[in-house]
Structures are given as C-alpha cells and as structure tokens.
C-alpha positions as CSV (number, residue, x, y, z in Angstrom):
1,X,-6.5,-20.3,16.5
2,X,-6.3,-16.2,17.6
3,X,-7.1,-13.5,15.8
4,X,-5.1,-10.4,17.0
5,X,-5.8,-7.0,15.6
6,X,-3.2,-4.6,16.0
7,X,-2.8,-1.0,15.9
8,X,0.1,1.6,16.6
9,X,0.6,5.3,16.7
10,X,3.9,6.7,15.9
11,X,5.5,10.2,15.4
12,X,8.6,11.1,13.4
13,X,11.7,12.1,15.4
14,X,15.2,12.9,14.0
15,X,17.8,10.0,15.5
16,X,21.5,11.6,15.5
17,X,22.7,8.2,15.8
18,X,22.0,7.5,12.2
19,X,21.0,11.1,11.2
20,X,17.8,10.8,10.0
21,X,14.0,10.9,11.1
22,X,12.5,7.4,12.3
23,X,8.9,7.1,12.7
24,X,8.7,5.9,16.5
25,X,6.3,3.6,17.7
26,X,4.7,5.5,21.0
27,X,1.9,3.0,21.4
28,X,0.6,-0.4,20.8
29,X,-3.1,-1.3,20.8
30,X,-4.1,-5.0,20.5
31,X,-7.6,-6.6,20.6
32,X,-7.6,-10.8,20.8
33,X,-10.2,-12.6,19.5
34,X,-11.7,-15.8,19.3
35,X,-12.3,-18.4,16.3
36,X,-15.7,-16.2,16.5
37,X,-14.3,-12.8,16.3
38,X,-15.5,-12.3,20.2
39,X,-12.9,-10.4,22.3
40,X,-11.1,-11.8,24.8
41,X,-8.3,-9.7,25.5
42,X,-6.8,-6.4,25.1
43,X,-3.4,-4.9,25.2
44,X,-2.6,-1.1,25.7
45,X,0.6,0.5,26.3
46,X,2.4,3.9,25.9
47,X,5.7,3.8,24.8
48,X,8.4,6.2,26.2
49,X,11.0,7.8,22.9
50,X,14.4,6.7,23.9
51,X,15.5,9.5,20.7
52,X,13.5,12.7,22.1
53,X,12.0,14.3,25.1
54,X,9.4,15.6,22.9
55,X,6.4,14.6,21.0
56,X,5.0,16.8,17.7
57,X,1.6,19.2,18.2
58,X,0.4,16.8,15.8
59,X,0.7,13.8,17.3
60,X,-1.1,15.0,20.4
61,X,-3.6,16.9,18.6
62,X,-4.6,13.4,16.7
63,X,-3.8,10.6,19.5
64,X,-4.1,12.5,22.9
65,X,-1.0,11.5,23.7
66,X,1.0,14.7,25.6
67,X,4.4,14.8,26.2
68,X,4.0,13.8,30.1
69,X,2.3,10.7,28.9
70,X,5.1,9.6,26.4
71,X,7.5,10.3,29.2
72,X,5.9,7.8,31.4
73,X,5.6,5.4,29.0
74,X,7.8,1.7,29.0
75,X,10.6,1.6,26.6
76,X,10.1,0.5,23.3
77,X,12.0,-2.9,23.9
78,X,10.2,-3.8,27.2
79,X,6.6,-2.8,25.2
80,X,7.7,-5.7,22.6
81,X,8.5,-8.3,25.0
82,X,5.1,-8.0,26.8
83,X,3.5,-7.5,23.7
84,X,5.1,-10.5,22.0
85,X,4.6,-12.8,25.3
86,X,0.6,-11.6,25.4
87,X,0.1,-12.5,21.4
88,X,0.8,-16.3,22.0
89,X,1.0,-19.2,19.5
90,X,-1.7,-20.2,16.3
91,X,-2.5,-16.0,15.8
92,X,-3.4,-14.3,12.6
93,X,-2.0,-10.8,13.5
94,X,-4.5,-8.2,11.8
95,X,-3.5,-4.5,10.6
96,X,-5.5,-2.0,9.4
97,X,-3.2,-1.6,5.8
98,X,0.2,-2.8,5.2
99,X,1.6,0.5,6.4
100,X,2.1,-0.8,10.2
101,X,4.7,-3.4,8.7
102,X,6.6,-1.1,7.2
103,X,6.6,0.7,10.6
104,X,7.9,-2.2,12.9
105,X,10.8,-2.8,10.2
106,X,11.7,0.6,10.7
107,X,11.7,0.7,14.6
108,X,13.3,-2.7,14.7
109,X,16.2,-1.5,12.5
110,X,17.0,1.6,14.5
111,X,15.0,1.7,17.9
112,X,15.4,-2.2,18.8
113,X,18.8,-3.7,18.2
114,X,18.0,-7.3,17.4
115,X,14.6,-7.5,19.2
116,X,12.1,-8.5,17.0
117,X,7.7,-8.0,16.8
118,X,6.4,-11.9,16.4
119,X,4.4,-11.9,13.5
120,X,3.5,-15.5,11.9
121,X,0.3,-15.3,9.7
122,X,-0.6,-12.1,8.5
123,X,-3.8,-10.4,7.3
124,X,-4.4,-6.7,5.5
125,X,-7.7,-5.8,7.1
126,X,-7.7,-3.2,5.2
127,X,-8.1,-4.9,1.6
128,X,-10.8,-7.4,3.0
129,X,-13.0,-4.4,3.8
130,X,-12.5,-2.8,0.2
131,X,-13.0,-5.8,-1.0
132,X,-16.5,-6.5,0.7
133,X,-17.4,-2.3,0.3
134,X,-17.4,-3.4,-3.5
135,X,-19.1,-6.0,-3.2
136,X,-21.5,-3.7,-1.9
137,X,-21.5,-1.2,-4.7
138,X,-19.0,1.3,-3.0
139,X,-15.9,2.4,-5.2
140,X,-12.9,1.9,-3.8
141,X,-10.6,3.0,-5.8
142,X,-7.1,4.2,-3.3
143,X,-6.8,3.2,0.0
144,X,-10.1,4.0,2.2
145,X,-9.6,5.5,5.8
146,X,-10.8,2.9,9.0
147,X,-13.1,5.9,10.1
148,X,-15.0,6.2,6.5
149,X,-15.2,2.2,6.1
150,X,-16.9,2.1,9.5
151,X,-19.3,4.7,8.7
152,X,-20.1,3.4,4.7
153,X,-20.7,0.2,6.6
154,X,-23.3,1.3,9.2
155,X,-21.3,1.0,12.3
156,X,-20.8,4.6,14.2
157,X,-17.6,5.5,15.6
158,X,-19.4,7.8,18.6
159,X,-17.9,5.5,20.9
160,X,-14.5,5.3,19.2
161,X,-11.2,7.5,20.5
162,X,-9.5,7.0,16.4
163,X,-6.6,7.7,15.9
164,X,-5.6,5.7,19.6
165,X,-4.3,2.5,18.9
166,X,-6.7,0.2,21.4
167,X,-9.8,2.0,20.6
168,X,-8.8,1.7,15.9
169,X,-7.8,-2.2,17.1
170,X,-11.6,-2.3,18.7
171,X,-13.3,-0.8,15.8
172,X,-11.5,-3.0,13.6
173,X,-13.1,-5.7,15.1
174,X,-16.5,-4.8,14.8
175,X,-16.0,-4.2,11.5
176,X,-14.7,-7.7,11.1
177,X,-17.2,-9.4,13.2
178,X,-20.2,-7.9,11.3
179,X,-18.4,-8.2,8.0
180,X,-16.6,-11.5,7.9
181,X,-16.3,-13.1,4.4
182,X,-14.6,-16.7,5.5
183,X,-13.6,-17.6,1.5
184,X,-12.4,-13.8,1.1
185,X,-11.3,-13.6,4.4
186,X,-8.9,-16.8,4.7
187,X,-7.6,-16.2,1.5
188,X,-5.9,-12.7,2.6
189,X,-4.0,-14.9,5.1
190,X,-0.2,-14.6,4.0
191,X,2.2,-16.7,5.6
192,X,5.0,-14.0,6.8
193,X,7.8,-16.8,7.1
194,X,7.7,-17.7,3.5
195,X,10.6,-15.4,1.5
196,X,8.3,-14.1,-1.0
197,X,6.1,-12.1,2.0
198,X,8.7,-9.5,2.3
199,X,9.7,-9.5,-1.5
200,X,6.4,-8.6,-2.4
201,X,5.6,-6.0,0.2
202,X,8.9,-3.9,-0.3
203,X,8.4,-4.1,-3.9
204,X,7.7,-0.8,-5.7
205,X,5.8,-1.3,-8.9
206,X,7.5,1.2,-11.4
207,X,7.1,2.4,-15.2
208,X,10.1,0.8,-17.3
209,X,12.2,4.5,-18.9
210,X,14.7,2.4,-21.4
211,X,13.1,1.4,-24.6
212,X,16.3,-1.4,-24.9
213,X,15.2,-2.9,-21.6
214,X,15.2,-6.4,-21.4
215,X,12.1,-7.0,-19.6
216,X,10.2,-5.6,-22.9
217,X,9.3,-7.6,-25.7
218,X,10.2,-5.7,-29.3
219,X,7.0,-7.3,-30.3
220,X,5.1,-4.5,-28.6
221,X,6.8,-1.9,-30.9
222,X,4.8,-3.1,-33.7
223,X,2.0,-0.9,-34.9
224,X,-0.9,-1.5,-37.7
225,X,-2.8,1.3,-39.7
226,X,-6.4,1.5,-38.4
227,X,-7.4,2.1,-41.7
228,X,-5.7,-0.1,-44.2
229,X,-4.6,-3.2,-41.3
230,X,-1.3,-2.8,-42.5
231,X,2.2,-2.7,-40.8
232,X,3.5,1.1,-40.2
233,X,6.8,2.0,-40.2
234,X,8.3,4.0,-37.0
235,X,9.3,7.8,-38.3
236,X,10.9,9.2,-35.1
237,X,12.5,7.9,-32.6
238,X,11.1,7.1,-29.5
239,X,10.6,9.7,-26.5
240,X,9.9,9.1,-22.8
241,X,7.9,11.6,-21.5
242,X,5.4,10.8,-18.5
243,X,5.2,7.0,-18.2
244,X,5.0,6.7,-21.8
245,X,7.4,6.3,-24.7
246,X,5.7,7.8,-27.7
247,X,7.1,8.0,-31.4
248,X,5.4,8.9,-35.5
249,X,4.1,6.1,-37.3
250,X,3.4,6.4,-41.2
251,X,2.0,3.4,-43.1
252,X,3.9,2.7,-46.4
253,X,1.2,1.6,-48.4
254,X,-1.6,4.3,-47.4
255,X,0.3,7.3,-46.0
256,X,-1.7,7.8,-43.1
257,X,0.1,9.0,-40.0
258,X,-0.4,8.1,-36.4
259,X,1.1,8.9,-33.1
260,X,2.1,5.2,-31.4
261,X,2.2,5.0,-27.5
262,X,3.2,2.5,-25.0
263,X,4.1,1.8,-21.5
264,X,5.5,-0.9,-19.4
265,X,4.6,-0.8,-15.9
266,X,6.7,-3.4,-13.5
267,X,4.6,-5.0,-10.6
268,X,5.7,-8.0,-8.5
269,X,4.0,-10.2,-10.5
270,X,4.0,-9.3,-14.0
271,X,4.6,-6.9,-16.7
272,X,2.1,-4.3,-17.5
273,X,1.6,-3.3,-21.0
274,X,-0.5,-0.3,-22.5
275,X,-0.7,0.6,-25.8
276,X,-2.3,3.7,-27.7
277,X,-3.1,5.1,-31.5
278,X,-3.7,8.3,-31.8
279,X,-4.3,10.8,-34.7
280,X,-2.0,13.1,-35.0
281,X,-2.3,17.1,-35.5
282,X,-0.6,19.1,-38.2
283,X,1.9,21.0,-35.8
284,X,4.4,19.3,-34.2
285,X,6.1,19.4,-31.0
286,X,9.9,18.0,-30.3
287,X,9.5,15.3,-32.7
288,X,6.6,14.4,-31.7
289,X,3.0,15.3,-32.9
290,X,0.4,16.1,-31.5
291,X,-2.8,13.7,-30.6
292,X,-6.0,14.9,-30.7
293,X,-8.9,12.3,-31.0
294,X,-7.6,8.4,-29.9
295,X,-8.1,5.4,-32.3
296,X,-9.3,2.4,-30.6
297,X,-6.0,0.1,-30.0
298,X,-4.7,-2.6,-29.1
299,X,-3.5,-3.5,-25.5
C-alpha cells in the first residue's frame, strides 16, 4: 500500500458556459509515500484555465503562480490523466481538509466532461492532526491552518513555499511522518466507493425552524418547575428566533414562570437536542419574556 498526499491550488473564474464562477484547479501537488511514510515520489504540474486568460492578484500574490505560468501550463484533462496514471493501485489519497473534494467535484462537473480524479480510500489529514494537537493539550476548536499545525508541532516551515501545492503535499508529510497515530490514523481511512462517503460529506448539518416537524419528538416540549418538580403548562406560543424556539411556561400548582427553550440541530448522524430554563424578567418582549439568570436544565 501507498500513501499519496495531495494538494491543489485553485482560483475562481466566471464560466459563461454555465454563468457562474468555478473554482479552477491551476495546480496539482502530490507526494507518494511508502508503508513508512518515506517519500518516493512527487508530482507537480501547472494547469493552463481553459475559461480565462487571466489569473487573480490574489492568487499570485499567495501561490506565485503569474499569468505567463498558467498560460503554459497542461490542460486540466491532460493534468488528470498523468496524475491518475502516476497515483497507481492500493493508495490512501491524503488532503489536507475535506475542502479539496469538494474542489475536484466542482472541476469535474464543469471543467472535465466525464473525466474523473481516481480516488479509492480516503483520509482527512487535517482531523488526524487536530486530533493528535489535543491529545497534546492544544484547543482545536474550528478548523486549524496546515502552516499553524506545523509550527504548534515543532516542525518549521522555513523551507516550505505554502500555499504551492508540492511544497503543502511535502509538509504534510512531515507532519505525518513525525506524528503518525496507527489506531487514530487507520481509523480516518473512509472508503470513497461506499454510497454513504459522499452522503455524508455534502451533508449540511442544519437547525430544524418548524416546531410540527417530524424529525422532533413532542416529548421534548415538556417542561418541569425547578422549584416545585411539577409539569408547567406552555402560556405562548412558540417563536423561532436564532436557532431556538422559545415560549412562557407557568406551573399550575406553584405559579412560578419560566422562559422554556429548545433547539434541534440535524447532523448526518443524529438529531441534536438542547434544552434551556430560564427566569424570566418582568417586561416583556413580542410574547416573549425576557431571561435573565439560567436555571440548570435538562438536555
């Protein structure tokens, strides 16, 4: 088995075919390594835009790639072939973040008509190196840049051109090689020929904004006091506003009133549910009163 670690730059240009802006891929940067994470071979081409004649000042100001350069670059479909012929058979293609996926499925909609990047097993390098910078003590909490992994991790990018797609494929291996977790590590592998890959990668987690909704159980609409234990009754209706449908709470046998929260958030796998009691101010606002201190709650 290979491990290839693969890296691309691409800049936005509009495509009056289809009238929009596609985010072309102007180079491919691969690194091959061995069952021991040594290198054994690298692949490095510039790509020439088959939509524009021009690239952006920002681009070139972050790759070093000028617009002479990109004009003597190989078509896009040519750069695939050799690219796809060079990976070879058994390979765990690396990326640093998922984000490169979503770029190939765009250029191979509108830039490659049929042709088609060979990607077998997959692995987010990206979420293995989070995942040991906990381990370490780092917080990690959004997406961390391949440049400020490197550094938190002792290995200086001096002799890295970033932002270049051979020289990010070459630091993502020495972060690999020094890092390597094997039971963290093999257990990132996704097989991209299995349905559910895709599925799960364009899915877009998002907050449920219809109380009725099916995917919600009514069960979560149920409130106790905090200070008697008792069942409340709902006084307003519910609102949406900002992930979270809120509504007035009174309990019958006590009086004491409460403002009730909850959310529903909808990820690939599951259904998340958040729920909040809060104490309500005098004043109120659209229905809804105000909360002031929280009450501890129930999730």
């Amino acid at each position: 088995m290979h491990y290839v670690i693969l890296d691309m730059e691409w800049d936005s240009a509009y495509h009056k075919k289809y009238k929009r802006f596609v985010n072309q891929i102007l180079q491919i940067g691969a690194v091959k390594l061995d069952e021991k994470f040594n290198i054994v071979d690298i692949f490095d081409v510039t790509i020439k835009s088959s939509i524009s004649k021009r690239v952006s000042g920002r681009f070139t100001q972050l790759t070093g790639i000028t617009k002479e350069m990109m004009l003597g670059g190989i078509s896009l479909s040519d750069a695939v072939e050799q690219y796809n012929n060079w990976l070879g058979d058994d390979t765990v293609t690396i990326t640093w973040s998922n984000s490169d996926l979503y770029t190939i499925a765009e250029n191979e909609k509108y830039l490659l008509d049929g042709k088609r990047f060979k990607l077998d097993k997959y692995l987010d390098l990206q979420v293995f190196i989070q995942g040991e910078l906990r381990l370490l003590g780092h917080e990690c909490k959004s997406q961390i840049a391949l440049g400020t992994a490197a550094e938190l991790l002792g290995i200086t990018t001096d002799n890295y051109d970033l932002h270049t797609a051979k020289d990010d494929s070459l630091l993502c291996a020495a972060l690999l090689k020094k890092h390597y977790n094997g039971a963290a590590f093999d257990n990132l592998i996704k097989d991209t020929n299995n349905p559910e890959f895709y599925k799960r990668l364009y899915f877009k987690p998002h907050f449920i904004s219809r109380i009725n909704d099916e995917r919600i159980d009514k069960n979560t609409h149920v409130f106790y006091c905090e200070k008697c234990e008792n069942k409340m009754k709902r006084a307003t209706k519910w609102r949406y506003h900002n992930n979270w449908f809120n509504a007035n709470f009174v309990c019958p046998d006590c009086g004491k009133k409460f403002v009730c929260r909850v959310s529903y958030k909808q990820t690939f796998d599951k259904l998340i549910v958040k729920r909040r009691i809060m104490e309500p101010k005098v004043k109120q606002q659209e229905g809804i009163e105000d909360a002031v201190q929280p009450v501890p709650t129930t999730v």
